[in-house]
N, C-alpha and C positions, 0 to 999 in steps of 0.2 A: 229562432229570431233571424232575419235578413240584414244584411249589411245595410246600415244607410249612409246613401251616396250623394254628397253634394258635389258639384260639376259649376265650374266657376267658367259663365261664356257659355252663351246657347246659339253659336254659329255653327256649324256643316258641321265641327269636330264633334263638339257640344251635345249636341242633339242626337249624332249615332251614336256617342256613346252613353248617352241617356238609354236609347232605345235599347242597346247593347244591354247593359246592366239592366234593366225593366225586364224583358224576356228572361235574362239568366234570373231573378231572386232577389235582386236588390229594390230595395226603397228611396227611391232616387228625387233628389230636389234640383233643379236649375235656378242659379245667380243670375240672370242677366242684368248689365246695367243698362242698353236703352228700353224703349218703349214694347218693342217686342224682339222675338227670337227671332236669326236668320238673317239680318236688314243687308249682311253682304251677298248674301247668295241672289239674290235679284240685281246685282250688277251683273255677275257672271255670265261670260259668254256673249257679249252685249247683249244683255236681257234674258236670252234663249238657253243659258244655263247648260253649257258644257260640263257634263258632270262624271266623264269619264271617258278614257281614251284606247281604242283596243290595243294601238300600238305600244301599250307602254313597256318601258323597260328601264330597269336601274341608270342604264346613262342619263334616262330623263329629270334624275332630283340630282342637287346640289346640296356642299355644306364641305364641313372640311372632311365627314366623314360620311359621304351619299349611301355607302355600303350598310349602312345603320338601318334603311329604309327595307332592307330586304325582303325581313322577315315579317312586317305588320303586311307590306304589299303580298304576300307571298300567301300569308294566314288569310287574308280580306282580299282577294285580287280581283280583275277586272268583272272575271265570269258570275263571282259573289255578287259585285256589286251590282250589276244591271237586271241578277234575279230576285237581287232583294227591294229593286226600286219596282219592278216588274210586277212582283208581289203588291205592292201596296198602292199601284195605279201608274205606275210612270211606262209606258210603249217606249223601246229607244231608237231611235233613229239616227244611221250613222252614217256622216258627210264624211269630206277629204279629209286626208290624213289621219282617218280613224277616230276623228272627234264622235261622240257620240253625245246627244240630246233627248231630251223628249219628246218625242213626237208632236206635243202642242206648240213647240219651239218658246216654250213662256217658262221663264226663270220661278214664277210662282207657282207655276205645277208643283215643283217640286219643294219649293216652302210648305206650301197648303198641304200636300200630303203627308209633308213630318209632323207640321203643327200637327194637323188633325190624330196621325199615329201619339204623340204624346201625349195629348186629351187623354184617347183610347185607351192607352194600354198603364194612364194609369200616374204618369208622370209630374212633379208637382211645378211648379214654374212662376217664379218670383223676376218681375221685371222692374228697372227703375233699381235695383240693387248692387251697386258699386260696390265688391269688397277692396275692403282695405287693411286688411291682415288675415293672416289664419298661424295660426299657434296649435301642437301639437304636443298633449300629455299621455292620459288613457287613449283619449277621443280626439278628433281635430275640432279647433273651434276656429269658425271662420265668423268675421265680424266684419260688417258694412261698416258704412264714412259714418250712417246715421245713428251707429250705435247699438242696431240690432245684431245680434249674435243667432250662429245657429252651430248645432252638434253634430257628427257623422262621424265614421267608422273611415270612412274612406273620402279624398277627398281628389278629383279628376279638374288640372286647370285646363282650360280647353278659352284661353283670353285671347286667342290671333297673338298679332306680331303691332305692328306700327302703320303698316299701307292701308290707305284709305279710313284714317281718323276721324271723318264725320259716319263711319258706321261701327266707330267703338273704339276701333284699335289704337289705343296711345301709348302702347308698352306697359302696362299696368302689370300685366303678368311677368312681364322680367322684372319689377317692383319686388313681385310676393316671391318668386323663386328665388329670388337674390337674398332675401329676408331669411328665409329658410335652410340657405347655406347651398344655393347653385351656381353657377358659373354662367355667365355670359358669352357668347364666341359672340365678339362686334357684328353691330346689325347696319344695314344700309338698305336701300330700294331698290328689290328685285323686278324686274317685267316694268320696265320705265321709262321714258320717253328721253332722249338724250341730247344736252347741248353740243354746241358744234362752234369750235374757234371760225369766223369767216365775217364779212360783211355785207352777204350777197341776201340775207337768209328775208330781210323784209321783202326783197321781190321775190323773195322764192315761196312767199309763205301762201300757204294753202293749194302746193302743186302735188297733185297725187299721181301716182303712177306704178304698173306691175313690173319691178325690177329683183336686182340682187345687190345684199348688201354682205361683205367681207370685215372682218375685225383682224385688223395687226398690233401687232406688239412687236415693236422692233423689228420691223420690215417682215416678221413669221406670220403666217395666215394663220388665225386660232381658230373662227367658225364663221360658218356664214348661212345665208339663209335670200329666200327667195318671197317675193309676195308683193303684196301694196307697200308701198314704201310713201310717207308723206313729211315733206317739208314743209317747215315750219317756221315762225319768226325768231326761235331760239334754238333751230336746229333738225331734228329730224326724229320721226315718227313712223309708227304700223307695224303691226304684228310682225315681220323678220326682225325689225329695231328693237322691239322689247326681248326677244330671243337672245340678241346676242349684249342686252344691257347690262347682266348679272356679272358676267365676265369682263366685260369693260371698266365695270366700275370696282370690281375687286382686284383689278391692276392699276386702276387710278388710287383705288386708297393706301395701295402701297409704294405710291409715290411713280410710276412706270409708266409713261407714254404712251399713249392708244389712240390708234388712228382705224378711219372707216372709209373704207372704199366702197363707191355706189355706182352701181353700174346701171345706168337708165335704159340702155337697149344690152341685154342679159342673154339677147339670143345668137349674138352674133361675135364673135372674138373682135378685139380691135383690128388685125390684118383683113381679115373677112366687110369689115364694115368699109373701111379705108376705101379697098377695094368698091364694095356697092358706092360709097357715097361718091367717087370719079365717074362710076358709071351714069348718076342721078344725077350729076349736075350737068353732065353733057348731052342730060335731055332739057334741059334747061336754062342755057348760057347766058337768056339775056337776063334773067332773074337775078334780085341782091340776095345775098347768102340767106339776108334777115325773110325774103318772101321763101327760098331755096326750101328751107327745115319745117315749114309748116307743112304738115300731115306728118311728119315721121315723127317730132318729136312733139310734147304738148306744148302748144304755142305760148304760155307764161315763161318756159326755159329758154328759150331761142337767146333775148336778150342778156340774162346773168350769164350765160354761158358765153357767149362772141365779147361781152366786159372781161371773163374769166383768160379766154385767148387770147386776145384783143388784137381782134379783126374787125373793121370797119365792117357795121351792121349794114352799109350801103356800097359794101363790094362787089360788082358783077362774077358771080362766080366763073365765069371764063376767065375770070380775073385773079384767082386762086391758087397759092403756090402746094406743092405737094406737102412742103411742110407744115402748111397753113389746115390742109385736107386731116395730114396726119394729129395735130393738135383737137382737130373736132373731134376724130376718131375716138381719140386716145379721151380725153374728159366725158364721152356718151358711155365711153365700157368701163372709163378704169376714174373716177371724181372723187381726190380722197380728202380728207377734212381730220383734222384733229378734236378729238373729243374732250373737252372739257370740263364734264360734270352730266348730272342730271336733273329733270324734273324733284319738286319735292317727293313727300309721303303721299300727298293729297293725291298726286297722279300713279300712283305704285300700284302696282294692281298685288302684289305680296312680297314679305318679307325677307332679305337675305340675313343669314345668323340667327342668333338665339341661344337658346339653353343647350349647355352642348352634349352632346351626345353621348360621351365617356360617362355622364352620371346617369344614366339610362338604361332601364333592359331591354334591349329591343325587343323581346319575345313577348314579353306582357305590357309594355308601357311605364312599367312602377319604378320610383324614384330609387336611386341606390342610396342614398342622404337620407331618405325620409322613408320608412316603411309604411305602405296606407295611402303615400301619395303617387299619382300617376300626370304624364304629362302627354299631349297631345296634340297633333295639328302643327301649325303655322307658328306656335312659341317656342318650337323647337328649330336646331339650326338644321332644316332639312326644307328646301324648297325647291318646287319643280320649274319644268318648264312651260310656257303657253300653251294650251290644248286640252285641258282636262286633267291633268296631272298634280293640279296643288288640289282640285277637290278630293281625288282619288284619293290621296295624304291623307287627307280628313276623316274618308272613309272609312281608311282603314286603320291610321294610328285610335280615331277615336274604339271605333268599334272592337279591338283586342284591348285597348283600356278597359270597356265596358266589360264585356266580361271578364276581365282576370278581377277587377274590384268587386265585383258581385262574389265572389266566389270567397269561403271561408276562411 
């Protein structure tokens, strides 16, 4: 007789570790509670489904204990995973910094291929299924809001985290783990758009631009990051800002000051620019400062910035003192802002915290509390960086759950 597997959540984790146990010998049921399986993975990547990254490496997940993630990465790693999407239809194709896609660049590639794979091979899949308990005697019994009950041998939560709540994730699974005697490490919104103490941000809002942005804490540089950087009406945004939002906000929640330095021209040191911009204005002396900066900088910044110095927008730059040069210099490389909070859940792209890792065996997934249970994904306090790296998680905590639970 085969284990049977019910898997609570049928997103990325969900579903490979369905596949997982299905292949090994289990009898396997998916809980989802929306409409159908997957509904996050068609955000990913904006649409195009980053589902794996060559560069990875253990600096790239977070928790209080990242080192946790070693072993499911290590057992399931990159080269696994792109022969097993490879396998079942997905071609990859790999941009900057290692991101890797499928070659249809459509996030549904790779839903449509798993659905169809769990048709196939067998899987049963129950959607519209909220549970709201699981209990644990002989058997585990897991029972929906509606009162349906079901039975299993093994039971694999695979519920997400909290980010992005209109495609499931309301914390439900730290509900049922808590229930069952787990631990929480505090959650917050990881990969997040971040407010900004200042009063400039309504004209700044909607300026995009390829810059760098720096995180300090107490005047020490923690990380930083280079890319589209976009402000906003309550602050600032784009792929280098969600990079370094995890760590900003887990020094805000312990009460600690974090500020963000944005460097809008990233290629040139503040002495080096200094320098160019005496040079540029003395091809241009009858000009006001306010016509001067067009073309070098995007013309929306010109005015919050000369409010920010405050230099008359109608100064002939012949008219310009060095220290007046050195203040523009200095606010285009080095513009710091104090950060104040973030974006809700709704904007999170995943979860910081979770279930924590001490009650966990890395090697198999299986609860140390509960023998029979396994945990997975995104409800655990293990979460990466932007690029591919929180699927990867998925890929492979789900899929070394799936088979250690199939197994007798």
């Amino acid at each position: 007789m085969s284990n049977k597997i019910i898997i609570i959540g049928g997103g990325a984790a969900g579903m490979m570790a369905a596949l997982s146990a299905r292949r090994n010998g289990g009898e396997v049921l998916i809980l989802e509670r929306n409409d159908r399986v997957g509904k996050k993975i068609l955000a990913t990547g904006n649409g195009r489904c980053n589902y794996t990254n060559l560069n990875l490496s253990i600096n790239n997940y977070h928790g209080k204990n990242p080192k946790f993630a070693y072993s499911p990465l290590s057992q399931f790693n990159v080269e696994k995973t792109i022969d097993f999407f490879e396998k079942l239809g997905i071609t990859p194709a790999v941009e900057d910094n290692g991101k890797v896609f499928p070659l249809s660049f459509q996030s549904s590639s790779v839903l449509d291929i798993l659905r169809f794979e769990l048709d196939y091979e067998g899987v049963e899949v129950i959607t519209g299924a909220f549970v709201a308990e699981i209990k644990k005697k002989n058997k585990f019994k897991v029972t929906l809001k509606d009162g349906k009950s079901f039975e299993g041998d093994k039971v694999i939560i695979a519920t997400g985290g909290m980010a992005s709540p209109n495609t499931g994730s309301d914390g439900n699974g730290y509900t049922l783990c808590k229930s069952v005697g787990h631990t929480i490490v505090d959650v917050f919104p990881g990969l997040v758009q971040l407010k900004l103490e200042g009063n400039l941000f309504n004209q700044l809002d909607g300026v995009k631009f390829v810059g760098a942005a720096s995180l300090y804490q107490d005047k020490r540089l923690i990380k930083e990051d280079k890319g589209d950087i976009l402000f906003t009406n309550y602050g600032i945004s784009g792929p280098p800002i969600l990079q370094l939002s995890r760590i900003a906000l887990e020094y805000l929640n312990k009460g600690k000051e974090v500020e963000i330095k944005v460097s809008i021209i990233h290629t040139k040191s503040e002495e080096e620019l200094f320098d160019y911009l005496i040079y540029r204005f003395e091809l241009m002396p009858k000009k006001t400062i306010e016509i001067a900066l067009v073309g070098l900088i995007n013309k929306r910044l010109i005015l919050p910035i000369l409010k920010e110095t405050t230099i008359d927008k109608n100064k002939n730059v012949a008219n310009l003192s060095k220290e007046e040069i050195l203040k523009i210099a200095k606010i285009l490389t080095d513009w710091r802002f104090k950060v104040i909070g973030s974006k809700s859940w709704g904007n999170a792209q995943v979860t910081a915290g979770g279930i924590s890792t001490n009650e966990i065996n890395s090697s198999t997934m299986e609860s140390k509390i509960i023998k029979g249970l396994y945990l997975v994904g995104e409800v655990i306090d293990i979460d990466g960086d932007c690029g591919g790296f929180n699927l990867q998680w998925a890929w492979s905590s789900g899929y070394i759950a799936g088979i250690n639970a199939a197994k007798k």
